[in-house]
N, C-alpha and C positions, 0 to 999 in steps of 0.2 A: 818089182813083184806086182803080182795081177790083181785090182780092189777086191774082195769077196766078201760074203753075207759069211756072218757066224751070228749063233744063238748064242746071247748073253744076258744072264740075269742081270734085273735091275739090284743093286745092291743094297742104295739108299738115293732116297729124295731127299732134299732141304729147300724150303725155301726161301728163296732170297727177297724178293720184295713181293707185293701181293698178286702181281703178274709175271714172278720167275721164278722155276726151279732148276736146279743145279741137279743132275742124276749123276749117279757115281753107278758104273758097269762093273762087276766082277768079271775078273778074266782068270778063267782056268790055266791053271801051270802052263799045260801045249800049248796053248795059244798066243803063252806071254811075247813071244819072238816076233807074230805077226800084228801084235798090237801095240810093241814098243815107236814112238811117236817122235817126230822132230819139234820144238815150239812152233806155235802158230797155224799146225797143223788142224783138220778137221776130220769129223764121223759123219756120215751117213745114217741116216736111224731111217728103219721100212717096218711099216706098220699097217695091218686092215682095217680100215675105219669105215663102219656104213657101210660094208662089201667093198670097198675098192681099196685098192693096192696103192699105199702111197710113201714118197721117199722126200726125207727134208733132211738139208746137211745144216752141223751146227759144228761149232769151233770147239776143240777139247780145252778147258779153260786149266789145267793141271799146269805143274813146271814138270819138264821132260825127265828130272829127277826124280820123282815123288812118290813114283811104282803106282798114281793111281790114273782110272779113269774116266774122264769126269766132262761133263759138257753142261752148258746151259741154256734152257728154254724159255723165252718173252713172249708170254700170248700175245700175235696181233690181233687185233680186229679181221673180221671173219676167215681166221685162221684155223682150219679146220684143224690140222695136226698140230699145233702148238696150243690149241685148246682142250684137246684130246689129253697130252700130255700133263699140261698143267691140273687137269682136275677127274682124269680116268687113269694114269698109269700110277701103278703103286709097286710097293717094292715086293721083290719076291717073282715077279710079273718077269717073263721072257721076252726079246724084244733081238728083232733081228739087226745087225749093227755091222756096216761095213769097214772094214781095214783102213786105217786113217789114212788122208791123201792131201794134197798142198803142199804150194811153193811160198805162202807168206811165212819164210823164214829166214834165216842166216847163218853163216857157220861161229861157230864156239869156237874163241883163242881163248884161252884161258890166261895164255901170258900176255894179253894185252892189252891197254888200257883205254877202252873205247865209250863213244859219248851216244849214247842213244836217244830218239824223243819218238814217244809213243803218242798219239793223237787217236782218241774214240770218242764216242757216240752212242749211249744205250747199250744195248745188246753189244756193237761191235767190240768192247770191254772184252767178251771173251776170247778172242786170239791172243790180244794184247797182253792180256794179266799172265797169260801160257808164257809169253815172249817175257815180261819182265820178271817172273820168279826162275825161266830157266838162266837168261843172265845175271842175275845179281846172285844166283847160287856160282855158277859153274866159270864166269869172269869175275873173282873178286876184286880186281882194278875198276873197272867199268861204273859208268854212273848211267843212272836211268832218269830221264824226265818226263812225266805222264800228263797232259792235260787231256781232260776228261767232262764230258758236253752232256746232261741230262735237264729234263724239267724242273724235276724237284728234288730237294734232298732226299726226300725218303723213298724214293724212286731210283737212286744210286744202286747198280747191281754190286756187290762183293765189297760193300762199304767199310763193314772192316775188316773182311782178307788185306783190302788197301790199307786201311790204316796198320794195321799190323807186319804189314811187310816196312813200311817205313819204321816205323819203331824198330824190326830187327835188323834193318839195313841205314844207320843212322848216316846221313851225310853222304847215301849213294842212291839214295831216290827221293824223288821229288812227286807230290803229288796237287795238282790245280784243279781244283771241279767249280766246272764253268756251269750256273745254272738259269736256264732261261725261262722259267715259269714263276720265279719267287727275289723278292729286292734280294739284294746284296752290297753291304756296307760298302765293299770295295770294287767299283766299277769294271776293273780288269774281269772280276769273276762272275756279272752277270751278261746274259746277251746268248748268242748262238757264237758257236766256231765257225768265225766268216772270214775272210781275208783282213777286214779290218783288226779282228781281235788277234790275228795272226803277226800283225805289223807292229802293236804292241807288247807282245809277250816278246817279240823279236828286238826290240825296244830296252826291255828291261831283264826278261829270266832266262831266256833262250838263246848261245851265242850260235846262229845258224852256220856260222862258218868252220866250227870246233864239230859237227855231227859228224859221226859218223856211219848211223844207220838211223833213218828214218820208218816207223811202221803208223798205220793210218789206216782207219778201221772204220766206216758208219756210213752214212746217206753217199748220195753221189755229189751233190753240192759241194758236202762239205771235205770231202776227196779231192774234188777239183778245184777248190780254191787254195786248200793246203801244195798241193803238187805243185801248183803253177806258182803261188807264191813261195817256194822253196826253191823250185829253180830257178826263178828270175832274180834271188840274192844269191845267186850263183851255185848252190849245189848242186852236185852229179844227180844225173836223173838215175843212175845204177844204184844212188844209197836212199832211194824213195822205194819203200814197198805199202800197197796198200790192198786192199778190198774189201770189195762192198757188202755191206749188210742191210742192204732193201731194196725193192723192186726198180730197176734201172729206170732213170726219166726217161722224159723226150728225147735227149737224146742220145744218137747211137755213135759207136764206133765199126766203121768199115775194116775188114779184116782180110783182104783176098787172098787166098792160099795158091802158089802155082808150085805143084810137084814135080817131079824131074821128068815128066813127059808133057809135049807141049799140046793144044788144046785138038782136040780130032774134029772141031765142027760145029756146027751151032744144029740140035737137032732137039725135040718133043722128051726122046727117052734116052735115059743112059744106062750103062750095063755096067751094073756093080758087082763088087764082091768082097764080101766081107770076112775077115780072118779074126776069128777070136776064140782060145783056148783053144789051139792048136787044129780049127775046123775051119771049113772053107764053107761059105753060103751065097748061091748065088740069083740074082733078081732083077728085075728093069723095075725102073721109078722115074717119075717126071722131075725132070730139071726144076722145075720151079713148084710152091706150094706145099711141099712137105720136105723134113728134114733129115739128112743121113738119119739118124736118131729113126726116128718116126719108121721111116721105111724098112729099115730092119729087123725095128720089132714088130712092123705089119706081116712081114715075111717069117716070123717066128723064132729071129735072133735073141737072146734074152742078155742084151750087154749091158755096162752098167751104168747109172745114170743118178743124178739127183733132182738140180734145179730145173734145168730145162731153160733156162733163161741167162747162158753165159756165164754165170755168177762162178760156178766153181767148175772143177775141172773133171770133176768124176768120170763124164763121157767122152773124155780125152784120145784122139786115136790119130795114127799117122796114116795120111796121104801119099801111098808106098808108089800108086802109077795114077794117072789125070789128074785132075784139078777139082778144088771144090773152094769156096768161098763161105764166109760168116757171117751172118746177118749182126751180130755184134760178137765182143769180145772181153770179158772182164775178168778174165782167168790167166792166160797164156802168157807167158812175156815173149816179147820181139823178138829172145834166140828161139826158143820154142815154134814161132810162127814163120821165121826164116828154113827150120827145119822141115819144116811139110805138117807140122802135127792142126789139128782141127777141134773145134767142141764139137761134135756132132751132131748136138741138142741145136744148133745155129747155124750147121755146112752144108751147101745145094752144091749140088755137081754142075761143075760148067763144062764140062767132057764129055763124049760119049760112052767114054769108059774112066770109072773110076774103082782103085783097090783100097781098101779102107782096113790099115792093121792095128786091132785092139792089142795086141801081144808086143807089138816095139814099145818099148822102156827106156 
């Protein structure tokens, strides 16, 4: 189904520490179909701030059970929309809210008995906590193990949502908060989640080779140290899901898309054509310097989009004829990118003609 903007009132704020609040959306009866959610899944929130039109995606922190919906906001430092939020939106307030979208997830056996470890970081808490109340409701065999990476105690988002799910789910979840701004008695639990603290919980509470789904949620660092130290004790890189929750480093990942027609030429302009909600638009753009993305809405395509910087998938579209390449990639998985599909917020046409369809699903 195709993302789209619906007006939904805010229902309730709470705040969770003094830089995060949790919004809970009402969703009218018709709606409920298109706003039913898989775990791990994310929202789109578009707001006018100052006159400009702006869109920031956030993870619904609900369990897929719960009939609610619910997301969480961390004001950063000069974050205009997550400052916005935190101390101009109030309840009652309309707010335009995209149809939830993402692949950090898995499918639900209910009859069988699987070993999960959740790894976050701040903010990224909220896919994760989605991910651990929908399995430990909907797999009652399943155990959950969470380590969880913050500065300070009182800077823990859902402190005791956590605590409380371990109390209801006694002996099937485990929770570790790793804190690096303040001592801690027990060595294992201060410091950063680095490879080293990786080597130790692997050491004593973690049997890596019993996982069966890994999910991993925060910085890029600390993504990349968990991944690689996961598959180098031998786990499938298939049971690693992660992503990112801050601005990508230095560095990037190279993504080249080649679609089922091969390259027409090395030439200044190419000739696009964009397919979205059952309409054709068609444009020249230079190969280099702005991005599918970019050029479509210069040409007056309104398709949808969030981060703009790889991070989620919102502007996700397939490369039906030419070729286009990604300046990076933190969304896609490898069958996805074997398919022809593109971020568009990241794809340059290396063809002189490229078809770009928002509508394949």
């Amino acid at each position: 189904m195709r993302p789209k903007f619906h007006a939904l009132i805010v229902k309730k704020i709470e705040r969770e520490t003094k830089d995060c609040v949790a919004i809970t959306f009402a969703v009218p009866a018709e709606l409920q179909d298109v706003y039913r959610f898989q775990h791990g899944q994310y929202l789109t929130l578009r707001a006018t701030i100052n006159g400009e039109d702006l869109r920031r995606s956030y993870s619904i922190c609900a369990g897929a059970h719960e009939g609610t919906l619910q997301v969480a906001v961390k004001q950063v430092s000069g974050g205009v929309f997550s400052t916005w939020v935190n101390h101009a939106l109030q309840e009652g307030m309309e707010m335009q809210v995209m149809t939830p979208m993402g692949h950090f997830t898995s499918p639900i056996e209910p009859e069988k008995k699987k070993n999960y470890l959740l790894i976050a970081a701040g903010s990224g808490i909220t896919p994760v906590l989605s991910i651990a109340k929908t399995v430990l409701q909907a797999e009652p065999l399943s155990e959950v193990s969470l380590i969880y990476g913050n500065r300070l105690f009182h800077s823990i988002i859902f402190r005791e949502t956590l605590e409380n799910l371990k109390d209801q789910y006694l002996g099937r979840f485990r929770v570790f908060h790793v804190l690096s701004g303040e001592p801690n008695d027990v060595d294992l639990l201060s410091g950063r989640i680095d490879r080293a603290k990786l080597e130790r919980f692997a050491q004593t509470f973690i049997q890596v080779p019993s996982l069966d789904e890994v999910f991993i949620c925060g910085p890029e660092p600390m993504i990349r140290a968990a991944n690689d130290f996961l598959q180098e004790q031998g786990l499938a890189k298939e049971k690693i899901h992660f992503e990112l929750f801050a601005s990508p480093g230095q560095t990037t990942q190279s993504a080249p898309i080649v679609a089922e027609t091969p390259s027409d030429g090395i030439g200044e302009k190419c000739a696009v054509t964009i397919v979205y909600d059952g309409q054709e638009t068609n444009f020249f753009m230079p190969k280099q310097g702005i991005s599918l993305l970019d050029a479509a809405q210069q040409n007056g395509v309104d398709i949808p989009f969030s981060c703009k910087g790889g991070m989620c998938c919102t502007c996700r579209a397939h490369v039906t004829e030419g070729a286009a390449s990604m300046t990076v990639n933190y969304a896609l998985e490898p069958g996805e990118v074997e398919m022809g599909y593109v971020l568009t917020c990241q794809a340059h046409p290396t063809t002189d003609t490229v078809v770009v369809d928002f509508d394949r699903h």
